[in-house]
VOMAR-179049 format. One line per 8 residues: number of its first residue (from 0); their letters; for each residue x, y, z of C-alpha. Coordinates in Angstrom, 1 decimal. Example, Ala and Ser with C-alpha at 12.3 -4.5 7.8 and 13.67 -1.06 7.14 Angstrom:
2
0 = AS = 12.3 -4.5 7.8 ~ 13.7 -1.1 7.1
END
This chain:
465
0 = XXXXXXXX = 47.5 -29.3 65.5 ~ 44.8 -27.9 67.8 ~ 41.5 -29.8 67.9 ~ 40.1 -26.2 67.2 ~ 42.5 -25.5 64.0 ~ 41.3 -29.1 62.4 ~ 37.6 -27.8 62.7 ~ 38.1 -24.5 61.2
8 = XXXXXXXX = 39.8 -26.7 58.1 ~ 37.2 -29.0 58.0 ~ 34.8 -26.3 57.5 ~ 36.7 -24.2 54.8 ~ 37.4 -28.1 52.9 ~ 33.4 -28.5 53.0 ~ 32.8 -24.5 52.2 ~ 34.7 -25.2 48.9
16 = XXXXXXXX = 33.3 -28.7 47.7 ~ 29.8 -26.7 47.9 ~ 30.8 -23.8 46.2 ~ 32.1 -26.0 43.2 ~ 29.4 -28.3 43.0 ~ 27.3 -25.7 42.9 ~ 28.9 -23.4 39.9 ~ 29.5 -26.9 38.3
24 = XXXXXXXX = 26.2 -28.4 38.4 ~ 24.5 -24.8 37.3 ~ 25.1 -25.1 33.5 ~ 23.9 -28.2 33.7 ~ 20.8 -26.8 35.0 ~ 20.9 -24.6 32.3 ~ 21.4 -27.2 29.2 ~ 19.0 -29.1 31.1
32 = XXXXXXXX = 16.2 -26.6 30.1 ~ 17.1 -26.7 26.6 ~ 16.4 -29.8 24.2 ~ 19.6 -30.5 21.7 ~ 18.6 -28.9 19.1 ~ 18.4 -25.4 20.8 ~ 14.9 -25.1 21.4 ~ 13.6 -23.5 24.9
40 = XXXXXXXX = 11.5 -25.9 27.5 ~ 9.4 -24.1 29.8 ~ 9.8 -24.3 33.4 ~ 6.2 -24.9 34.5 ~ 2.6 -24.0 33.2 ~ 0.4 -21.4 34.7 ~ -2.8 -21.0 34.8 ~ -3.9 -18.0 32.2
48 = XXXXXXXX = -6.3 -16.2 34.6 ~ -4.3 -16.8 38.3 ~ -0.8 -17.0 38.1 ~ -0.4 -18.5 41.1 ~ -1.9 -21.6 39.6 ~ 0.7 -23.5 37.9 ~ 1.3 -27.1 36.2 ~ 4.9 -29.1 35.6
56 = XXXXXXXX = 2.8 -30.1 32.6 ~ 0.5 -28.4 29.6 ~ -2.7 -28.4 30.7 ~ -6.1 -26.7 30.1 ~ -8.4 -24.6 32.8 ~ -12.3 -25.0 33.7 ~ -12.9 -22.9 30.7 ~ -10.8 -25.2 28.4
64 = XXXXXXXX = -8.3 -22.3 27.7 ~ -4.4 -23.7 27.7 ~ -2.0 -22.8 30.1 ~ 1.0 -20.6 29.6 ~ 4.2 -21.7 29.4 ~ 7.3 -20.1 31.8 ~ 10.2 -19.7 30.8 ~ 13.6 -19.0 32.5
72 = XXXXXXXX = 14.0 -15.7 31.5 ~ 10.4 -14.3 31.5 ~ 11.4 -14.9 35.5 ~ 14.9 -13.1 35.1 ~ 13.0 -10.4 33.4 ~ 16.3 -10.2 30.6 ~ 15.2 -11.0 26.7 ~ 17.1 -14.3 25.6
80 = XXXXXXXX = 19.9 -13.0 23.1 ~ 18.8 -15.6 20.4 ~ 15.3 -14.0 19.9 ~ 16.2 -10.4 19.5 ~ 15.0 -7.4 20.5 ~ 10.8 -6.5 21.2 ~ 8.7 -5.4 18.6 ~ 5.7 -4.8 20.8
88 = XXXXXXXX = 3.4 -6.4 23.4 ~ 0.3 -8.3 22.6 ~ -2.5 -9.0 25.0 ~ -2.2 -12.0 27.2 ~ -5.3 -13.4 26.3 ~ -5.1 -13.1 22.3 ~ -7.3 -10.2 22.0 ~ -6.6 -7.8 18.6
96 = XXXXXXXX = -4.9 -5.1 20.8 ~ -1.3 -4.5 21.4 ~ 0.9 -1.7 22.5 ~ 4.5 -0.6 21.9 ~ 5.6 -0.3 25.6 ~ 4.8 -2.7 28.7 ~ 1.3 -2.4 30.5 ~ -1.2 -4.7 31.9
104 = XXXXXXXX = -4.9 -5.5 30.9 ~ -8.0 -5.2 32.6 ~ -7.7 -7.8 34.5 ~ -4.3 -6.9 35.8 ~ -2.3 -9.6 34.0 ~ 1.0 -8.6 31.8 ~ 1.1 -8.0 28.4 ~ 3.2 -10.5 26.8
112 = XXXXXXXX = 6.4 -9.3 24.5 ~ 6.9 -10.2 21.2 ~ 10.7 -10.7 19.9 ~ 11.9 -10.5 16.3 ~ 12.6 -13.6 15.7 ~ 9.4 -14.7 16.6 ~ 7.5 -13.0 14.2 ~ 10.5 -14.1 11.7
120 = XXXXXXXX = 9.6 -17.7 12.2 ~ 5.5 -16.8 12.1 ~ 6.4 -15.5 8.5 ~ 8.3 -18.2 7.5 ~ 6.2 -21.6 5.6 ~ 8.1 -25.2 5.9 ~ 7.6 -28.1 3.6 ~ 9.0 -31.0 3.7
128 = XXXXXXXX = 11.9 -31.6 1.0 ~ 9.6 -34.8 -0.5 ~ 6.6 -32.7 -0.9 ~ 8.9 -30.0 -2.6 ~ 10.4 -32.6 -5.2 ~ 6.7 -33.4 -6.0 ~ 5.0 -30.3 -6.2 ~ 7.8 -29.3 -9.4
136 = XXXXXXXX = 9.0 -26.1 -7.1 ~ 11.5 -24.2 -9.0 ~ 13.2 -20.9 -8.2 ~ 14.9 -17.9 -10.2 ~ 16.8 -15.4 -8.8 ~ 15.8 -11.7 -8.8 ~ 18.6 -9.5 -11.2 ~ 18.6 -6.4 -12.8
144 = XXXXXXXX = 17.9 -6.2 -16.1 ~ 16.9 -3.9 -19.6 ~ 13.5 -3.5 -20.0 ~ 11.3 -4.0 -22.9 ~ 8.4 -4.7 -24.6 ~ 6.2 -5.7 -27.2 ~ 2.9 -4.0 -27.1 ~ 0.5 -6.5 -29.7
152 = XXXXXXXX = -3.3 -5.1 -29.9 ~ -6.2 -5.4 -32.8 ~ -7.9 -2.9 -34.8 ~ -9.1 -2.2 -38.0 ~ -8.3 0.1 -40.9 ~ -10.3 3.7 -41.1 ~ -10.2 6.2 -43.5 ~ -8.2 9.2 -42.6
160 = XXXXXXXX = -10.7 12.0 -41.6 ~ -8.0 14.6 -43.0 ~ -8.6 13.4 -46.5 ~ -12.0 12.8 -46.5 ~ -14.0 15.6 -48.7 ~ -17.6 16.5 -49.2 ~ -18.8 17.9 -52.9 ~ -21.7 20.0 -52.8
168 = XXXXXXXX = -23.1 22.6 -55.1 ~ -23.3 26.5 -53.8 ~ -26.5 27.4 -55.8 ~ -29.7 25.7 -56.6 ~ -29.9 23.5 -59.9 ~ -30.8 20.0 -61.4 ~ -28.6 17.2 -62.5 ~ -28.5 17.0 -66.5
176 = XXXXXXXX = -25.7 14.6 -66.4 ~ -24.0 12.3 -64.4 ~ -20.4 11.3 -65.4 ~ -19.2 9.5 -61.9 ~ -22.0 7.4 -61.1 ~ -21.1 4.0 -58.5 ~ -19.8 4.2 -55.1 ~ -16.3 3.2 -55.5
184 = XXXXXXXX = -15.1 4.8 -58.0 ~ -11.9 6.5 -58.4 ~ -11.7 9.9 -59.4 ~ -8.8 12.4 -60.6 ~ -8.4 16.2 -59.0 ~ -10.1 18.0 -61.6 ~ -12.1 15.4 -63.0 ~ -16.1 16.2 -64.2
192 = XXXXXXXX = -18.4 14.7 -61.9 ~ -21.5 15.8 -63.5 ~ -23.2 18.3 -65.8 ~ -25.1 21.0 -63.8 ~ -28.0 23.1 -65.2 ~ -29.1 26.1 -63.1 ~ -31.1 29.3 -63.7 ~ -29.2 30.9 -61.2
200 = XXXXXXXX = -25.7 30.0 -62.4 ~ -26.9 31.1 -66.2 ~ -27.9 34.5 -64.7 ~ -24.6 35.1 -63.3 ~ -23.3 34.1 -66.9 ~ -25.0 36.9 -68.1 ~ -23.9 39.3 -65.6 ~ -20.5 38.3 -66.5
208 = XXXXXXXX = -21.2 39.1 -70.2 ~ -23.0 42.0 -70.0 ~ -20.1 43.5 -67.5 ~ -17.5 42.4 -70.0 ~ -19.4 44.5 -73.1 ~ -20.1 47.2 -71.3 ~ -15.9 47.6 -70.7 ~ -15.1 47.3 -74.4
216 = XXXXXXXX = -17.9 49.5 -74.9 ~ -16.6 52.4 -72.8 ~ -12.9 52.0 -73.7 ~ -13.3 55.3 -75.8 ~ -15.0 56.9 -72.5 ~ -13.4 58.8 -69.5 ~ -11.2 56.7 -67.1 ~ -13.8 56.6 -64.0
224 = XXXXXXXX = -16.0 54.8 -66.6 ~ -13.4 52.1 -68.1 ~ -12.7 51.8 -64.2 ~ -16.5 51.1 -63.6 ~ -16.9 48.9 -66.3 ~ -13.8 46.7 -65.8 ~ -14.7 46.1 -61.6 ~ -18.1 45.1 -62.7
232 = XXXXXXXX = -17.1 42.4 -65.4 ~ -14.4 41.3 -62.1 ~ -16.3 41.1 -59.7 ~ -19.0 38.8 -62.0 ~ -16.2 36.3 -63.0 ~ -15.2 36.1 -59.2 ~ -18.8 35.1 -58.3 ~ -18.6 32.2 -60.7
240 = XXXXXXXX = -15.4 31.1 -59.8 ~ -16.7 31.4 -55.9 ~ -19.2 29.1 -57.6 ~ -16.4 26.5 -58.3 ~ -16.7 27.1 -62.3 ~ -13.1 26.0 -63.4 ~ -10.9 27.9 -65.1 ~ -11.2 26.0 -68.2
248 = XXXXXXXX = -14.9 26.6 -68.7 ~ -14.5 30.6 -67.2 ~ -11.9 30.6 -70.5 ~ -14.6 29.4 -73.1 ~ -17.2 31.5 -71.7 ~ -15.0 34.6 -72.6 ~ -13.8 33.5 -75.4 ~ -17.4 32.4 -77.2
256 = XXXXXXXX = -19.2 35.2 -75.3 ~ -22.4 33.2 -75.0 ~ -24.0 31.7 -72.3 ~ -23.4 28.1 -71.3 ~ -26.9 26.1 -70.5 ~ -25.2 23.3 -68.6 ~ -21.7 23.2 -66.6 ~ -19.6 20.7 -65.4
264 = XXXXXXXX = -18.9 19.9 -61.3 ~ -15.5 19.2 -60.9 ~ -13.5 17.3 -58.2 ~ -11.6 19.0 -56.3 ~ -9.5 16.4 -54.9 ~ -8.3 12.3 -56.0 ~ -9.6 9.8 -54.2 ~ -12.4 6.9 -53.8
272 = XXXXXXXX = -16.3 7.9 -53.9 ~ -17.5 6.6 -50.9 ~ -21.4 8.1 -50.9 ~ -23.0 9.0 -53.7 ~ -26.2 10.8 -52.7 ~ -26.4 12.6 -56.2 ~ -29.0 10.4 -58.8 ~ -29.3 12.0 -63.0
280 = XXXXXXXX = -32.4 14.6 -62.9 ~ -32.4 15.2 -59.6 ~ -33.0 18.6 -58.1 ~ -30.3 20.1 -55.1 ~ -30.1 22.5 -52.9 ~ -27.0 25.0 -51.9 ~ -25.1 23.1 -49.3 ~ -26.7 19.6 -50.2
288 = XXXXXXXX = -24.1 16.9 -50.3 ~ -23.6 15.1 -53.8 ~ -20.4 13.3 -53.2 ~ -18.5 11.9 -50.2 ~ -15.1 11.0 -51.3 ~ -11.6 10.2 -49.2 ~ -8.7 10.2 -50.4 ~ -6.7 6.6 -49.3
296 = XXXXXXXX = -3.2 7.3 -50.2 ~ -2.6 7.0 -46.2 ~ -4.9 5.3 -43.8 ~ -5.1 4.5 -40.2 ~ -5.3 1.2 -38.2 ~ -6.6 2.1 -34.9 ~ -6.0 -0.5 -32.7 ~ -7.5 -0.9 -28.8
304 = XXXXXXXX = -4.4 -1.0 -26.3 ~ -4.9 -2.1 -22.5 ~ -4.6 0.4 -19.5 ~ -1.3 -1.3 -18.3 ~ 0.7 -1.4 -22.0 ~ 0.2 2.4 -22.6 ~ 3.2 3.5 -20.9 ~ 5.2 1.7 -23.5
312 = XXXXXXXX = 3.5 3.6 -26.4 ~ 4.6 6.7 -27.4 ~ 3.5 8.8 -30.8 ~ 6.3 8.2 -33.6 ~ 7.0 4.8 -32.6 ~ 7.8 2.8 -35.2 ~ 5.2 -0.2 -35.5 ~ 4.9 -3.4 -37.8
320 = XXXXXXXX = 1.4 -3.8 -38.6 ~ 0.0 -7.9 -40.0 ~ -3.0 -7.5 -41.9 ~ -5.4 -10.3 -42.0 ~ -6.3 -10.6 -45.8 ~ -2.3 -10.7 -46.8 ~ -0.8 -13.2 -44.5 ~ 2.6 -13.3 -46.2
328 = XXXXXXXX = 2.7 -9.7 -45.9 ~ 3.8 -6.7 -43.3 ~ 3.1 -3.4 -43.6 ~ 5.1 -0.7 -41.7 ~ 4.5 2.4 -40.2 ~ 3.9 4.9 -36.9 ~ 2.3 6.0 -34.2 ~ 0.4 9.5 -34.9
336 = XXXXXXXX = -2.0 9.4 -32.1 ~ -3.0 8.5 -28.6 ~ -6.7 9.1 -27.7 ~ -7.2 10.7 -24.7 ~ -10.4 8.7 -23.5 ~ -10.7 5.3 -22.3 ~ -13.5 2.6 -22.6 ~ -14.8 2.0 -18.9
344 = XXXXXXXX = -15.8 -1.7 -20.2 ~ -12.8 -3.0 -21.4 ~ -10.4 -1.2 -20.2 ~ -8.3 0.0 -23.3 ~ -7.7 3.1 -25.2 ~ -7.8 3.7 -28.7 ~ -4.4 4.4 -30.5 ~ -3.8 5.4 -34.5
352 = XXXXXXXX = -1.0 4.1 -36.6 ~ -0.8 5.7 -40.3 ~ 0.0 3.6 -43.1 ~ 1.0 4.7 -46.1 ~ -1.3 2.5 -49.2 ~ 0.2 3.7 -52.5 ~ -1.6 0.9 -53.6 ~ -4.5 0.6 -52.3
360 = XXXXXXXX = -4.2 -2.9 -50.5 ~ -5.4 -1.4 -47.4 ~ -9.3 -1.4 -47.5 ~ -11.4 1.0 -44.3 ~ -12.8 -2.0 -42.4 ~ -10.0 -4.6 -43.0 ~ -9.0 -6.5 -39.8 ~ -5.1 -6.4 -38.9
368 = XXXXXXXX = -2.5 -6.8 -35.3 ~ -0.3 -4.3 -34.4 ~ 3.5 -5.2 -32.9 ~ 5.0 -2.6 -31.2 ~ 8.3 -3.0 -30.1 ~ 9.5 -0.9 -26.9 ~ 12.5 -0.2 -24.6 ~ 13.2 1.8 -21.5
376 = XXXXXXXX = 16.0 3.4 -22.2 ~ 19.6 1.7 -21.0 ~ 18.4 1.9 -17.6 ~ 18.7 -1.7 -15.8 ~ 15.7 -2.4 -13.5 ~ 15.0 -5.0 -10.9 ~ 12.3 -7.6 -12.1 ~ 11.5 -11.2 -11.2
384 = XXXXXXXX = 9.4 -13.6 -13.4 ~ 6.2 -12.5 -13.8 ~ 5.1 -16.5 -12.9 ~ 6.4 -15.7 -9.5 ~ 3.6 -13.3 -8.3 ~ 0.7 -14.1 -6.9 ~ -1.7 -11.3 -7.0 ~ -5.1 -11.4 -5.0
392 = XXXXXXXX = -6.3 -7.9 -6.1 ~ -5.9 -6.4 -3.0 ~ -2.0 -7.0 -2.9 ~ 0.8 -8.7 -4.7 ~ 3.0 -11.4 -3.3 ~ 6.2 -13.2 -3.9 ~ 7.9 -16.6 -2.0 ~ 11.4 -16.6 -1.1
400 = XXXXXXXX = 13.8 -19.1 -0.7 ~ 15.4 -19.3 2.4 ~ 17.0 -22.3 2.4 ~ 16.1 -26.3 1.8 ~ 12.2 -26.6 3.0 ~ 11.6 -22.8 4.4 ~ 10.2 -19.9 2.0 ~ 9.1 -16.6 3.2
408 = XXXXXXXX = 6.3 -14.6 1.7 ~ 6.7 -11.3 1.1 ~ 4.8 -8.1 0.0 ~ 5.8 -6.2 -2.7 ~ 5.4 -3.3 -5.1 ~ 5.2 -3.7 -8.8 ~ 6.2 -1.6 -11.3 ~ 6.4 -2.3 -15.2
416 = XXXXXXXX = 5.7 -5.5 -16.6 ~ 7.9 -7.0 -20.0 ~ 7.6 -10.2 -21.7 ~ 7.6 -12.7 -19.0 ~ 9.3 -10.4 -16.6 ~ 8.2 -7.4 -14.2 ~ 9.6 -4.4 -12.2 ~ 10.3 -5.0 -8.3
424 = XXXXXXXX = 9.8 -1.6 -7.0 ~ 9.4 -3.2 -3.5 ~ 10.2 -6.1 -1.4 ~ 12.8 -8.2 -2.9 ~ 16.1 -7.7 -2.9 ~ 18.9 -8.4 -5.5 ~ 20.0 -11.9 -5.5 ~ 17.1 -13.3 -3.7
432 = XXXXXXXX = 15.9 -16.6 -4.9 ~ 11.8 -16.2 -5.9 ~ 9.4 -18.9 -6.2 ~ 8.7 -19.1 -10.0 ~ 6.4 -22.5 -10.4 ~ 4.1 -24.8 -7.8 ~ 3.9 -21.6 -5.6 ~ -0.4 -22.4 -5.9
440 = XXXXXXXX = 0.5 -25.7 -4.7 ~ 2.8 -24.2 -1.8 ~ 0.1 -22.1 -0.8 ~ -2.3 -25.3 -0.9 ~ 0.1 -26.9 1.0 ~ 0.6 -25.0 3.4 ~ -0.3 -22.5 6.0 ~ 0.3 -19.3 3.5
448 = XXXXXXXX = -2.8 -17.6 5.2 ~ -1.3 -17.4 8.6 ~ 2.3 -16.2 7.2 ~ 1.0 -13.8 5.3 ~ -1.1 -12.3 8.4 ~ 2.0 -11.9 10.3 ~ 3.6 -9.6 7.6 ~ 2.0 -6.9 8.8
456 = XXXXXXXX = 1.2 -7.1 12.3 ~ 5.1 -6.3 13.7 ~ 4.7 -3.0 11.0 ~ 1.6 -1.2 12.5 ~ 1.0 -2.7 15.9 ~ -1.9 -0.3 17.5 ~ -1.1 2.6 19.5 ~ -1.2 2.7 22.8
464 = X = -5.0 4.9 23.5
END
C-alpha cells in the first residue's frame, strides 16, 4: 500500500466518524430542548424592542417589559405539529389588535402567531384533584330527553263578565215595593224583583185597552177598519212587553180589562245580586241601574304566569286548580284565555281558567294556585341540569369536564327550561360531562375570567384595516 492510498483512507475513515456523530448527536440536540414531559424550552431570550438583543435567560428591559422567548421553530419558520394550525396573529407587544394574515407593526417588529392549541389551553381551568374533592364538584352528563312541565302561578277567582247582568227600568217611575232587597241574594229567571208604579207605564195600559175595545167594537165594520183596530191594540201590547211587562201580567191585563196601578220587575236571568242601587220609594230614571247580578254557575281563576312559562300554556289545557279556603279539595278545569298584554313590572301575563261551581264553593275574590301540567310533544331535546348554568345576564355558561383536574367553559344557547332541566340549543354536545354543583366555587377558585375571555377572541379576531 502507497503512502498516498493510506491518506486518502484515513480521510474517508475520519469523513465517516463525523458524519455519524453528527446525525447521532442531533436528536439529542433536539430532546435536549424539550423537558420530559413534552413541554418546549426556548432557545434564548430577546429583547422585545431590538431583536438583536438577546438573553440565555428570562430577563426584563430598561422599561421593565419581559423578554421574548425563541423557540426552535419560530427560527425554522415551520409551525410545531403538536400545536396545530394558526388562528391569527396578535401584536407583539399585547396591544388589542390582531390580523388574520402575517404583517409587522409600527415599529417594524412581527406579529406573533397564535396556534389552536394555544388558545385550547387559555380556555381550559385546572384545579387540583384535593381542591375538587373539597369543593363537592359533581358532574351529569348532557342526554336527550322528553320535555315537560309544570306551569304553577296564583290568582284569584272573578266573576265571569259573560254572565254578569244589569236590571234597569225603560221608563220613569217610583219604587212601591221591593221584594229582593240585600246584596247577596239569589234570585230565580223570572222572579219579582220589585213592584213598579209609573204614570207612564199606566198610560200605555190604557192605550192598550182602549185599542183592544175599539177592535171588538168594529168587528161588525168593513175589513180596513177590523184591520185598523186590531194593528193598534198590537202594536200597544208590543210597547209594554218592549217595557219588559211579562207575559203573565200582559194575560191579566186582558183578561180583567182594567188598568194595573203597580207592576212587577222581573229577573231576567238566575244568579247572585251583587249591587243593589234600588232602595223602597225611590224615584228612577230610564236606563238607571237597579240591580247588578252575575250569574256564578261558572267562574274564572285568573292567575299571573311569568314571561318564560307561557310557551307551555296553551287555551284548552287541562289545569288542576287548589283553592285556599278548601285545602283537602281540587277543583278541575281549562284554559279559555290568554291575555294579550303583559305587566312591565313583574313581568307576567294574565291567563283565565273557567271552573265550573254548581255549587257555589267558589266565591269572586277567593285566593287559589294553578298546576298546569305540559309536554312537548314526543320530541326528545338536548338539556343539561338547569344547576349547571351560570348566567351573568349578558350570557349563559356551562363547565365541562375534560378530564381529572381540567374543565372548559363554554358559551351556550338556551332554549326551554323543565323542572330542573333546560334545552341546549348551543354549545354542548351529547355525552359531555357538565358541571352541575361547586361550579361558584370553581369560578372562585379559579381563573374563570381569563378562560372565559379567550372564548371569543380566536372567533372574531379584527380585520385586517
Amino acid at each position: 500500500m502507497t503512502r498516498q492510498t493510506a491518506f486518502f483512507l484515513v480521510l474517508v475513515l475520519g469523513f465517516g466518524i463525523g458524519i455519524g456523530y453528527w446525525l447521532s448527536s442531533k436528536p439529542s440536540q433536539t430532546a435536549s430542548l424539550q423537558n420530559p414531559n413534552g413541554e418546549r424550552k426556548p432557545l434564548y431570550f430577546r429583547h422585545p424592542m431590538n431583536p438583536k438583543v438577546t438573553s440565555p435567560t428570562p430577563a426584563k428591559d430598561e422599561m421593565g417589559m419581559d423578554y421574548v422567548p425563541v423557540y426552535a421553530e419560530d427560527l425554522s419558520g415551520t409551525p410545531p405539529a403538536n400545536k396545530g394550525r394558526i388562528l391569527y396573529y396578535r401584536h407583539p407587544m399585547g396591544a388589542a389588535d390582531t390580523s388574520t394574515v402575517p404583517k409587522k407593526d409600527e415599529m417594524g417588529m412581527d406579529y406573533i402567531p397564535v396556534y389552536e392549541s394555544e388558545v385550547s389551553k387559555q380556555r381550559q381551568v385546572s384545579i387540583s384533584p384535593e381542591k375538587i374533592q373539597k369543593l363537592g364538584v359533581k358532574t351529569e352528563k348532557a342526554a336527550f330527553r322528553k320535555l315537560a312541565n309544570t306551569v304553577r302561578a296564583l290568582g284569584s277567582i272573578q266573576v265571569d263578565e259573560r254572565r254578569v247582568h244589569l236590571v234597569t227600568a225603560k221608563f220613569e217611575g217610583w219604587i212601591q215595593r221591593l221584594y229582593v232587597n240585600a246584596t247577596g241574594q239569589t234570585v230565580k229567571q223570572g222572579q219579582a224583583l220589585l213592584e213598579i208604579y209609573s204614570p207612564e207605564l199606566i198610560t200605555a195600559q190604557q192605550e192598550y185597552l182602549i185599542a183592544l175595545a175599539s177592535e171588538q167594537a168594529l168587528k161588525a165594520g168593513t175589513e180596513q177598519a177590523r184591520n185598523t183596530a186590531g194593528q193598534l191594540a198590537q202594536n200597544a201590547l208590543q210597547r209594554l212587553r218592549f217595557w219588559d211587562i211579562g207575559q203573565a201580567q200582559l194575560r191579566n191585563l186582558q183578561d180583567r180589562e182594567k188598568v194595573l196601578d203597580t207592576l212587577p220587575l222581573l229577573s231576567p236571568v238566575e244568579g247572585v245580586v251583587l249591587d243593589k242601587p234600588a232602595v223602597e220609594g225611590m224615584r228612577f230614571m230610564p236606563g238607571e241601574m237597579l240591580f247588578r247580578m252575575a250569574d256564578l254557575s261558572t267562574v274564572w281563576l285568573v292567575v299571573d304566569v311569568y314571561e318564560q312559562d307561557l310557551d307551555w300554556i296553551k287555551s284548552g289545557q287541562a289545569v288542576s286548580v287548589h283553592i285556599n279556603a278548601y285545602p283537602n279539595r281540587t277543583f278541575s278545569g281549562q284554559v279559555s284565555f290568554i291575555y294579550p298584554t303583559m305587566n312591565p313590572e313583574t313581568r307576567t301575563a294574565k291567563v283565565r281558567i273557567e271552573l265550573p261551581n254548581a255549587h257555589g264553593l267558589l266565591k269572586p275574590g277567593i285566593y287559589g294556585s294553578v298546576a298546569i301540567t305540559a309536554r312537548d310533544g314526543q320530541t326528545e331535546r338536548l338539556t343539561v341540569p338547569d344547576s349547571a348554568v351560570l348566567d351573568s345576564g349578558t350570557r349563559q355558561i356551562v363547565l365541562i369536564r375534560l378530564d381529572e383536574g381540567h374543565f372548559e367553559p363554554r358559551l351556550v344557547k338556551l332554549g326551554r327550561k323543565t323542572d330542573g332541566y333546560v334545552e341546549v340549543l348551543e354549545g354542548v354536545a351529547n355525552g359531555e360531562s357538565v358541571v352541575t354543583s361547586a361550579n361558584f366555587l370553581i369560578d372562585a377558585e379559579s381563573n374563570l375570567k381569563g378562560a372565559l375571555d379567550g372564548l371569543e377572541s380566536p372567533k372574531h379576531p379584527h380585520k385586517e384595516q
